[in-house]
N, C-alpha and C positions, 0 to 999 in steps of 0.2 A: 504493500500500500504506500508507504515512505519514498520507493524508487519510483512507482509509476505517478506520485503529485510533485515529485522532483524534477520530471521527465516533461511533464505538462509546463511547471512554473519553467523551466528552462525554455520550452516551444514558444511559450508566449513572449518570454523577455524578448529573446531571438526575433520572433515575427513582428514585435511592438518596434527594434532598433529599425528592422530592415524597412518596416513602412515607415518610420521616420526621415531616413538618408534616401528613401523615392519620391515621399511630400517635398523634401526641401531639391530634387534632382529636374521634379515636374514643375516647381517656382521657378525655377533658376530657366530652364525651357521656356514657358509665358514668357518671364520677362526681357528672355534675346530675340523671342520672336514677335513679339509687338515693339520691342525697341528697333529692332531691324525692320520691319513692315513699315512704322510711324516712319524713318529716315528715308529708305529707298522708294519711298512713292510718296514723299516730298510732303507727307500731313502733318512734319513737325513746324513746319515754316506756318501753318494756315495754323495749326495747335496753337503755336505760341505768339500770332498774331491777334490772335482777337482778346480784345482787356479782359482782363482777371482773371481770364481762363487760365492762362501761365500761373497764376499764385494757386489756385486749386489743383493742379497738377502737379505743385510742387508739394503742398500742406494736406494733403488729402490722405496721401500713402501715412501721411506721421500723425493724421487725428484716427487713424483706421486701426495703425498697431495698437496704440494707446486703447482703444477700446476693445482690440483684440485679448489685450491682459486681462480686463477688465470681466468679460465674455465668459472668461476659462469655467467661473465656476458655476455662473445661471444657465448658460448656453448650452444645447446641443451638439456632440459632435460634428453632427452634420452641415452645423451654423458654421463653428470654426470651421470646419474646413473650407464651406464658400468665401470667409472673410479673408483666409488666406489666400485662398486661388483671388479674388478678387482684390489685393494687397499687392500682390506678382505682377498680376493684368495691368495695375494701374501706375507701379512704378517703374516699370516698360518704358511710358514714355518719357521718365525723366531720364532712363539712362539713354534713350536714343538721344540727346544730347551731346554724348561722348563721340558721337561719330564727327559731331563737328570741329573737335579740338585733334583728333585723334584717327589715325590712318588705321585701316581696317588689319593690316598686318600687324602692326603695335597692339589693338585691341586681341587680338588674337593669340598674339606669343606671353600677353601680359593674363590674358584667363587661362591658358595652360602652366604658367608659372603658378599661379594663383591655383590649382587644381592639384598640382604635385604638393605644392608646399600645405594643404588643406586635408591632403590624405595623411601628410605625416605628422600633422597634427592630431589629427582620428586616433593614429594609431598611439601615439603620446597619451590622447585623453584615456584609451582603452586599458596600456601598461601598466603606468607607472602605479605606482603605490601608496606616491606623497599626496596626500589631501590638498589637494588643487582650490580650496575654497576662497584661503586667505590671499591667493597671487590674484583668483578671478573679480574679487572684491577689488584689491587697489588698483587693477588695471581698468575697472568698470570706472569708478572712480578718476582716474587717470584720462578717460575718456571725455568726462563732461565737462573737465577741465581744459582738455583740449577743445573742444566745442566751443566752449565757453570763453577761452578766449581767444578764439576765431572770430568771434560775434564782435568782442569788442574790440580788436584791432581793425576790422573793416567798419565798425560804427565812427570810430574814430581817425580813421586813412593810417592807421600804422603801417609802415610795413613790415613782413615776416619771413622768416623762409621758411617756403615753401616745401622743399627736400626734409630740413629738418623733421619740420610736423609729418611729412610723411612716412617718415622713420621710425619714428616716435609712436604715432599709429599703428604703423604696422607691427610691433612690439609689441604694446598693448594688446592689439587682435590676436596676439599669439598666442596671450597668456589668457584669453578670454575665450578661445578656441577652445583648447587642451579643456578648459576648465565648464564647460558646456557641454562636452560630450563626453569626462566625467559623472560628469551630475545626472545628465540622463539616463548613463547607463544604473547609474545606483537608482536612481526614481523609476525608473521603467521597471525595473528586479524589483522592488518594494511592490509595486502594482500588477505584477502580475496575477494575482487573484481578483484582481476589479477591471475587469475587460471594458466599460464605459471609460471609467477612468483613464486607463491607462492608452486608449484609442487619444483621449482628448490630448493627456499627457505629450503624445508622440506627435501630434499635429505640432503643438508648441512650439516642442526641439525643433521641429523641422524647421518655423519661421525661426528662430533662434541662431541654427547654424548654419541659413541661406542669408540673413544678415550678417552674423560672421564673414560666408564665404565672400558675399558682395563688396565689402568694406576691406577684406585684403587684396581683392583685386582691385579696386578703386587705388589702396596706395598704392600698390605697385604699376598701375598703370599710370601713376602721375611719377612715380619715379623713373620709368623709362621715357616718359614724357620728356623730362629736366635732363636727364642723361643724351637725348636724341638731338635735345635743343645746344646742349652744350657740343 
């Protein structure tokens, strides 16, 4: 009896990670294919021409997560999971953006950097042994500081470098990475007896570690930006 509910709580962990890293594989899908549709058939120019449509495509995706947390515990899985797929769809076309700063080769070699260095993260979060809470803590932290004051050196025309912060970011997301697929794998094994739960659980990660993955390719795409320019 002990081996075959061990067998069971192990199937579920197992099928809870794997629909998590295809939630966050089918995001990551929407949003290069509506950012690449909006770009190559020219609907980001009419997008971000007509007023205030440009601020709701930018603020939309970030009032959407925010109530996505929110969601986790009244919601339906089936809710989250539309808020996510519909969080992907619509931050598409902010990233179809990058096409205008950024050559399709560079976007290219910068998401498969971004893809090798996101799996040996995985496996880092998977390994290791050291309680990853306290590094994911002050790197989170570390974050809104950098946000923060991003805000205020362009409220004020400072200027910054550029490379720096993107360094510095990319550091952070490292230790933010490791430390988020950690934590899922211990939360996903706690719930493997609450199969609602632990469905909604695994949607979470998913937005979790497609924000991860987004944000290390972002800096590294501005670092080979700065590197291409130099």
């Amino acid at each position: 009896m002990f081996d075959n509910t061990s067998t069971i709580t192990d199937y579920s962990h197992k099928s809870a990670l794997t629909k998590s890293f295809l939630w966050m594989f089918l995001g990551l899908t929407i949003t290069a294919v509506v950012a690449g549709v909006t770009f190559t058939t020219g609907f980001i120019y009419t997008l971000f021409s007509i007023p205030f449509v440009n601020l709701v495509v930018i603020f939309f995706p970030f009032i959407l997560c925010i109530f996505f947390g929110s969601a986790m515990r009244s919601s339906s899985s089936t809710k989250i999971k539309v808020m996510f797929l519909l969080y992907a769809f619509s931050l598409g076309f902010s990233m179809s953006t990058l096409a205008l700063s950024y050559n399709l080769g560079m976007i290219a070699t910068a998401f498969g950097i971004s893809a090798l260095y996101f799996l040996c993260l995985t496996f880092i979060g998977f390994t290791t042994k050291k309680d990853l809470s306290k590094l994911g803590t002050i790197c989170m932290v570390g974050i809104f500081v950098i946000i923060f004051s991003q805000l205020l050196f362009m409220l004020f025309h400072v200027t910054y470098s550029v490379r720096l912060y993107s360094i510095v970011g990319l550091i952070l997301f490292t230790g933010i990475t490791a430390w988020d697929v950690q934590r899922m794998n211990k939360i996903l094994m706690i719930t493997s007896s609450q199969a609602v739960e632990q469905e909604k659980i695994a949607i979470y990660f998913a937005l979790q570690l497609y924000l991860d993955f987004l944000n290390i390719f972002l800096y590294i795409l501005q670092l080979l930006g700065l590197h291409s320019d130099n």
